[in-house]
Residue, then its C-alpha position, 0 to 999 in steps of 0.5 A: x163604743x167605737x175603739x179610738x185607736x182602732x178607728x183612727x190609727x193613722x192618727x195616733x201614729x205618734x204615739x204608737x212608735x214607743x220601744x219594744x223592750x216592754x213586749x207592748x207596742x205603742x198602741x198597746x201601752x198607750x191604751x194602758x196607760x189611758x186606761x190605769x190613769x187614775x186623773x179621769x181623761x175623756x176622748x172627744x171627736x168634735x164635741x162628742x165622747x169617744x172614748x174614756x178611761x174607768x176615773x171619768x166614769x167613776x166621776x161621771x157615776x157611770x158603771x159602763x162606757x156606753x152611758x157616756x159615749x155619744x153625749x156631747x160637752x154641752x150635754x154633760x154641763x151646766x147651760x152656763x159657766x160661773x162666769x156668766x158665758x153660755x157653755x156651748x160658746x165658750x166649748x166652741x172658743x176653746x175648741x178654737x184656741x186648742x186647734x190653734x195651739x195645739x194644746x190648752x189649759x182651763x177650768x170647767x164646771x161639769x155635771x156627773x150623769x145624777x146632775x151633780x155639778x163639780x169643778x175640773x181644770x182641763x188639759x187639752x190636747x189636739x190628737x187630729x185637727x182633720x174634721x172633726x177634729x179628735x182632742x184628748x182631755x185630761x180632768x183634775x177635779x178642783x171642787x174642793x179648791x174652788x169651794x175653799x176660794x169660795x169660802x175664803x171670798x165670802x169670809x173676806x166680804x163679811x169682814x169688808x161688811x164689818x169693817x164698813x159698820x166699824x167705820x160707820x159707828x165710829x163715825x157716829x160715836x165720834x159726831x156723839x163725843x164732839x156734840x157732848x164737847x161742844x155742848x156740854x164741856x163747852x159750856x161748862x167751861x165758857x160759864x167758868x171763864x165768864x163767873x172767874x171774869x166777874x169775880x176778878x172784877x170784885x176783888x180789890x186791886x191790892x190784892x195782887x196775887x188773887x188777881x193774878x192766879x184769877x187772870x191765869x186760871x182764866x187764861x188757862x179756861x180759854x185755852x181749854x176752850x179752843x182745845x175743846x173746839x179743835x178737837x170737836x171739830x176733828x171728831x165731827x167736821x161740822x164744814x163738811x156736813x154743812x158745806x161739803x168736802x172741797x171748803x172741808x178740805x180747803x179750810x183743813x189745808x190752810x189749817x195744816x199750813x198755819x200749824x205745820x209750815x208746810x207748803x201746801x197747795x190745792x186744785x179742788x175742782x168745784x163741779x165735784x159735789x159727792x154724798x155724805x158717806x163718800x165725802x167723810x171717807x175721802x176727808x178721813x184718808x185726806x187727815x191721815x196723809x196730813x198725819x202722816x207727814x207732818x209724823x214720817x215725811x219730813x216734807x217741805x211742801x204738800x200738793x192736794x187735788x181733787x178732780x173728775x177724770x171721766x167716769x172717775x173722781x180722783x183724790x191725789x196728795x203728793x209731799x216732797x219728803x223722804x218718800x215711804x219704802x214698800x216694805x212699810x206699804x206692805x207691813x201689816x202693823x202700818x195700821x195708816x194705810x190699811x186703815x186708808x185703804x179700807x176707807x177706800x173699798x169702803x166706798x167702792x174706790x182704789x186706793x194706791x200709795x207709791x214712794x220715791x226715796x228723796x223724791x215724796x210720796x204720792x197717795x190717790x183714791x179713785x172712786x166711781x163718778x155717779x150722775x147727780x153730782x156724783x151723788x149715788 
């Protein structure tokens, strides 16, 4: 292997005027240097090997320079990188931006002479930038990082994994409760108010205080009955399922308005028409907002929309309240938004929540529109 510095001394001029003090010349110290640094660094004229010190071929699992000298970058890595782009490209777009800055920081995928592939974050330095042009690279081998992040990626997938089954048997579980509330407490209680109804028909009118406790109990089992029906259908909106999300959402806000007082209006766009499992998604984070509100807000006024904004479907809530603060976004235990956010990714959207302080908060899920109607 041809000596860099013997080579191409004119070019390393720079660095060889170092002090003397060492009895070393700048040639000298700097191929000691080189040679004793224990981050592996290679020497490249053009895309070729030239020169390197003993940690490259430690990395390299070469015993001699000459195993190395002469191969070119593409030949010591994989034909693509892990992002998808064809290695000799991406060699020649960072060729390019170093000769432009003189310098350049990035990470690689490269192979040892076994085959054995390994991640380093590369610092690259321009030496000469007449042609070919002459770079110094320093390796800092990141496989073990990269192989946590990794790791820490997939361990994160699963628990998304998880949390969509969660949502989906919670879902299920509660459409079970409603079906038994409605079909079995209902009834039971609609056969008790109508057996209480005929006995205060037979009992004489003189006996004032039967009546009387009958006529209340049976007021008692009506009211038993609505809050059965109103919690039937929280836990399974049957409008959703037969109509869909705009008349679930619109029947819900007029709902809200009644009990609340709160000003609500509503821009649903008609055309929007999603499938099942986006539908319940959007109508669960649309009931959180409402939670939340009519808890914390203290507003006067809530505005709904749900539009198509190109490749988009945007679902936005803005209230005129107290506005929430982004230490309460970002607490952990605001199990709310969390739970409105994984709702979100859930369906493969974004979910953002911004407060203005005495101004409101605004909430909106964007989630990929899809041909069909935005059915998948």
């Amino acid at each position: 292997m041809n000596d860099i510095f013997d080579t191409r001394n004119g070019d390393l001029s720079v660095i060889h005027e170092t002090g003397e003090s060492t009895g070393l010349n700048g040639k000298d110290r700097f191929r000691l240097l080189f040679e004793r640094s224990l981050e592996p660094i290679i020497i490249l004229s053009g895309n070729t090997i030239i020169d390197c010190n003993d940690a490259a071929l430690k990395v390299m699992g070469a015993s001699e320079k000459t195993e190395l000298a002469g191969l070119s970058v593409d030949e010591i890595s994989p034909p693509l990188q892990p992002d998808g782009r064809k290695s000799t490209e991406k060699t020649r777009t960072l060729s390019e931006e170093a000769l432009r800055d003189g310098c350049g920081t990035f990470e690689w995928v490269h192979r040892d002479l076994t085959g054995k592939e390994f991640w380093v974050e590369v610092f690259l330095t321009v030496i000469s930038e007449r042609a070919p042009m002459v770079t110094f690279g320093t390796w800092r081998d990141i496989t073990e990082r990269k192989r946590s992040e990794k790791e820490l990626r997939e361990s994160y997938e699963r628990l998304r994994m998880l949390s969509a089954h969660i949502q989906e048997v919670r879902e299920y579980e509660r459409k079970s409760v409603a079906r038994e509330l409605h079909d079995v407490l209902g009834q039971m209680l609609t056969t008790i108010n109508m057996d209480l109804a005929w006995m205060k028909k037979k009992i004489p009118e003189k006996e004032k205080a039967v009546l009387g406790k009958i006529t209340a109990v049976i007021s008692l089992v009506r009211q038993a009955v609505k809050t059965v029906q109103k919690v039937s259908s929280e836990l399974r909106p049957v409008i959703l399922e037969d109509f869909g999300l705009i008349p679930a959402i619109e029947q819900a806000a007029q709902s809200f308005q009644a009990q609340t007082g709160i000003t609500t209006e509503v821009k649903l766009d008609p055309a929007v028409d999603l499938d099942r499992k986006r539908s319940m998604a959007l109508y669960r984070i649309f009931q959180e907002v409402t939670t939340n509100v009519i808890r914390h807000a203290g507003a006067t006024k809530l505005q709904v929309s749900l539009e198509r904004h190109q490749d988009l479907i945007a679902l936005e809530m803005r209230d005129n309240g107290r506005g929430v603060s982004d230490k309460e976004i970002e607490d952990k235990s605001s199990f709310g938004i969390l739970g409105m956010r994984e709702r979100a990714l859930f369906i493969g959207g974004l979910f953002h929540i911004r407060g203005v302080p005495g101004v409101g908060t605004g909430v909106r899920v964007e989630i990929p529109y899809q041909t069909n109607g935005g059915r998948p």
